[in-house]
DODREN-759491 format. One record per atom (N, C-alpha, C): x, y, z. Coordinates in steps of 0.05 Angstrom, whole numbers, plus 32768, in hexadecimal, padded with zeros to 4 digits. Layout:
N
XYZ;...
//
This chain:
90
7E9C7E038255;7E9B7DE8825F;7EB37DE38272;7EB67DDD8283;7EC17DD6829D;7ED37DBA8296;7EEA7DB8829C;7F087DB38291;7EF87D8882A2;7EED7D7C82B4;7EDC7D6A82B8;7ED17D6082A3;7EB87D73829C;7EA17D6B8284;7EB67D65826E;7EC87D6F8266;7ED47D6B824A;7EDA7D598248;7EF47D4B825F;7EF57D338266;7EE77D22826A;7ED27D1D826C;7EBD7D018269;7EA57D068252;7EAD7D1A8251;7E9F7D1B822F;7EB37D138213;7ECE7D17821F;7EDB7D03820D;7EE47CE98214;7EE57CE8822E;7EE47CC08236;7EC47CAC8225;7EB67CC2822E;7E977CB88222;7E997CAD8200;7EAE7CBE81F9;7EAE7CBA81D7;7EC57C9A81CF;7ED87CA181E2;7EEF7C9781E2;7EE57C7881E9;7ECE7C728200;7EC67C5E820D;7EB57C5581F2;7EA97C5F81DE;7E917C5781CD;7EA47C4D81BA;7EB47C5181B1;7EC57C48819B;7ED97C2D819B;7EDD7C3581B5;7EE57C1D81BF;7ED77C0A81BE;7EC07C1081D8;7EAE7BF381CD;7EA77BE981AF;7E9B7BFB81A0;7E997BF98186;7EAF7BE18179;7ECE7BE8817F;7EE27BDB8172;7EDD7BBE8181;7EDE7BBD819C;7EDC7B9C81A4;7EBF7B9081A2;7EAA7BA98196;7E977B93818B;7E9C7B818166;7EA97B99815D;7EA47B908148;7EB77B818143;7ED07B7C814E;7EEB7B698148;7EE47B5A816A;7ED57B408160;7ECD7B368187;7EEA7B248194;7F017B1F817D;7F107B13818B;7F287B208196;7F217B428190;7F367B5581A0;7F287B5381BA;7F447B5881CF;7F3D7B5781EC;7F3B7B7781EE;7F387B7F820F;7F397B928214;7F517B9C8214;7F6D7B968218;7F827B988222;7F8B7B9F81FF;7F7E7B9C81E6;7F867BA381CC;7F737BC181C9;7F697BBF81D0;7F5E7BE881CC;7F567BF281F1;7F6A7BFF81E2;7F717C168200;7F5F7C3A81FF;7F5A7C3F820A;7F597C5D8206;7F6C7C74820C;7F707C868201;7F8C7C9B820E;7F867CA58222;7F8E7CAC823B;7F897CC9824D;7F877CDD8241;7F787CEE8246;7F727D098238;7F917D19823A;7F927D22821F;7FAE7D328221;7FC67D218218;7FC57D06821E;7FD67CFD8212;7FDB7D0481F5;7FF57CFA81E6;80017D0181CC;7FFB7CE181C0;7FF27CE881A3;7FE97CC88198;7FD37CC78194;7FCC7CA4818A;7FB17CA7817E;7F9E7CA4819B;7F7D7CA68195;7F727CA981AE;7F617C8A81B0;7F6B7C7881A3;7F627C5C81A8;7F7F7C5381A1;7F847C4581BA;7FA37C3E81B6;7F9F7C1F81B3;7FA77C0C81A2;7FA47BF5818B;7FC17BE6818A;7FBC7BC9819F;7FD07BB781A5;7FE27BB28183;7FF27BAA817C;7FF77B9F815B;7FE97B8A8158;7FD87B7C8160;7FC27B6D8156;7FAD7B7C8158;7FAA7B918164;7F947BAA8155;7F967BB88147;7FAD7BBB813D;7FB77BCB812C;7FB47BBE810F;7FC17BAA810F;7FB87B8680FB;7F9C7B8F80EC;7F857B8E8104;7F6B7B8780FC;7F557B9D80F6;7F617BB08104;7F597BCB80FB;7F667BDA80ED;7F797BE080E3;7F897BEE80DA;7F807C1380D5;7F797C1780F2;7F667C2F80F3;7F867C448109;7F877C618104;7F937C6E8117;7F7B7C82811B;7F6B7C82813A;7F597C91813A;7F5A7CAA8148;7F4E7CC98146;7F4E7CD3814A;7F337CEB8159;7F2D7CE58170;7F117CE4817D;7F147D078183;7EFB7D0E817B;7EF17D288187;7ED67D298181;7EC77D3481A1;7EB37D3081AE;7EA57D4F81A7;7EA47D5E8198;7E9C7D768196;7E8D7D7A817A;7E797D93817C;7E6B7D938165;7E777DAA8153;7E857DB3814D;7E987DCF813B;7EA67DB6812E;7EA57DB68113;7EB57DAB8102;7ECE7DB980E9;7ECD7DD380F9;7EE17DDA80EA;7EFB7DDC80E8;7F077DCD80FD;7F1B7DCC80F9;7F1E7DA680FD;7F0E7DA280E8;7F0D7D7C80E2;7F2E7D7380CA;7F377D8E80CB;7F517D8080AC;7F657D7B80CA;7F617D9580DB;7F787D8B80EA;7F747D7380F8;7F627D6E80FE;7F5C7D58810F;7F667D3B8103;7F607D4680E9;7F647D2480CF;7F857D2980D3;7F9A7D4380CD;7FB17D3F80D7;7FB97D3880EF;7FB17D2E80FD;7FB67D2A811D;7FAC7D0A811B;7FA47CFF8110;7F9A7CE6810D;7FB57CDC80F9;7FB67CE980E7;7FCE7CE680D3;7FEC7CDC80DE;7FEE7CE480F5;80067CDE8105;80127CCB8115;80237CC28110;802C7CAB8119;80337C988100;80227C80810C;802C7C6580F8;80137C6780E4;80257C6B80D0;80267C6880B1;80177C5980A3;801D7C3F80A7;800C7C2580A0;7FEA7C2480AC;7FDE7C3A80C2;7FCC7C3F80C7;7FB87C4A80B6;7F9D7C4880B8;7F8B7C5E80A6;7F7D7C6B80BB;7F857C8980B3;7F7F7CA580C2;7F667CA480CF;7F537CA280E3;7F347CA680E2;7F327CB480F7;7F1E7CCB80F2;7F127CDA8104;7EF37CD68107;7EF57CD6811F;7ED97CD1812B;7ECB7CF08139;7EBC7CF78139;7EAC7D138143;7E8C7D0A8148;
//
């Protein structure tokens, strides 16, 4: 797969979760869930402290069907802020 496709096959995932979060919390703005640039370090839905408040989610997005390496993935979600709960999405 061609270094393009990967990238909008994980904006595609990144873009769904997002929406997801400002549908289901309707009085978060857009400017409270962000998505990362690919490659960035951190979680991959980046969450104003009033999204952080209401979700109390640190999420961890991968767009692929191989789940075997899902523990590392849950450690990579694990990181950062503390007061978060870990979630991986696949």
């Amino acid at each position: 797969m061609k270094q393009m496709s990967r990238k909008r096959k994980s904006a595609l995932l990144q873009n769904l979760v997002r929406d997801k979060i400002l549908k289901t919390f309707p009085h978060l703005k857009k400017k409270d869930v962000l998505t990362a640039s690919t490659g960035q370090n951190g979680p991959d839905i980046i969450l104003s402290k009033v999204g952080q408040k209401l979700v109390g989610c640190n999420f961890e997005l991968k767009n692929q069907q191989k789940i075997k390496t899902i523990y590392e993935w849950y450690r990579q979600a694990s990181k950062g802020n503390h007061s978060l709960t870990p979630v991986v999405v696949f």
